[in-house]
ROVOSE-63054 format. One record per residue (C-alpha): y, z, x; residue in one letter; residue number from 1. Coordinates in pm, whole numbers, plus 50000, padded with zeros to 5 digits. Layout:
<sites>
     v     w     u resn resi
     Y     Z     X    A  NUM
...
</sites>
This chain:
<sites>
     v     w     u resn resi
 50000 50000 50000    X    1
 50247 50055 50310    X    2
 50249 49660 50316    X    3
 50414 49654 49964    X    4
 50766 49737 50038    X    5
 50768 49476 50417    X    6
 50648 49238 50145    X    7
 50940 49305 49905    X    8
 51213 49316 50193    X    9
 51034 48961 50350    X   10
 51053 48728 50025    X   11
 51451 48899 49931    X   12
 51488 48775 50277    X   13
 51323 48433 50175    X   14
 51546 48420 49825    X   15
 51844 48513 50040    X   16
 51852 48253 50301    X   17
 51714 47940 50028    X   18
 52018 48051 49862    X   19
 52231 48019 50132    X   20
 52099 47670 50190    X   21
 52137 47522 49893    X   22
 52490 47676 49820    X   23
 52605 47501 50178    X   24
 52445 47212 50099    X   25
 52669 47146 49772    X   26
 52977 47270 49951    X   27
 52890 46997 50223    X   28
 52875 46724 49991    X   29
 52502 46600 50018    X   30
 52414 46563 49655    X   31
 52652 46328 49575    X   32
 52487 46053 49619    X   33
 52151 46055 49515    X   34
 52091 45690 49387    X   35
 52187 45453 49754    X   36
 51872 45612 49960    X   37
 51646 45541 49720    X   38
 51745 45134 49774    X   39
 51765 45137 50165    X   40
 51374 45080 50186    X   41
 51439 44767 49969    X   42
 51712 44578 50133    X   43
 51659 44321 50363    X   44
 51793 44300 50713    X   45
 52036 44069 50749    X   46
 52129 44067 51070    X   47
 51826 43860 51281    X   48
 51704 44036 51609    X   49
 51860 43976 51937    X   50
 51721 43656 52169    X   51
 51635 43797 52476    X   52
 51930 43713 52792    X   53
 51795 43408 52903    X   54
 51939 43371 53245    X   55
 51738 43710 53347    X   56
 51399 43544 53184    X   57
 51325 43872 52996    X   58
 51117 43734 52768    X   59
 50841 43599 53028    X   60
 50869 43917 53201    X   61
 50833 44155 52898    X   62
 50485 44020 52827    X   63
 50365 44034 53117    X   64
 50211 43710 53189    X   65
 50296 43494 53486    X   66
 50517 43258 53449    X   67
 50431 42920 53315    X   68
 50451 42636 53593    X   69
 50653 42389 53519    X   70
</sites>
């Protein structure tokens, strides 16, 4: 029974500090949006990805095979 009361004190603790949490999370604005982060999965990118620099030959090198003869 001597458990009973570090119990008590451990989960007021627990109550306490998800309070605090969720009281600085309103006054720092992040439920305001709730709707846009559901839709970044979904969009596309629109932007293609880089070409590799092609007077360093990075994209021979990052394979790494030899290089072709030519």
């Amino acid at each position: 029974m001597s458990i009973l009361p570090v119990m008590i004190l451990v989960s007021m603790l627990v109550v306490i500090g998800a309070g605090i949490a969720f009281f600085w999370a309103v006054d720092h604005d992040q439920f305001e949006d709730l709707q846009s982060p559901a839709f970044l999965p979904l969009m596309d990118d629109s932007a293609p990805p880089p070409d590799p620099d092609p007077t360093t030959g990075a994209g021979d090198s990052a394979s790494g095979a030899p290089p072709a003869p030519g």
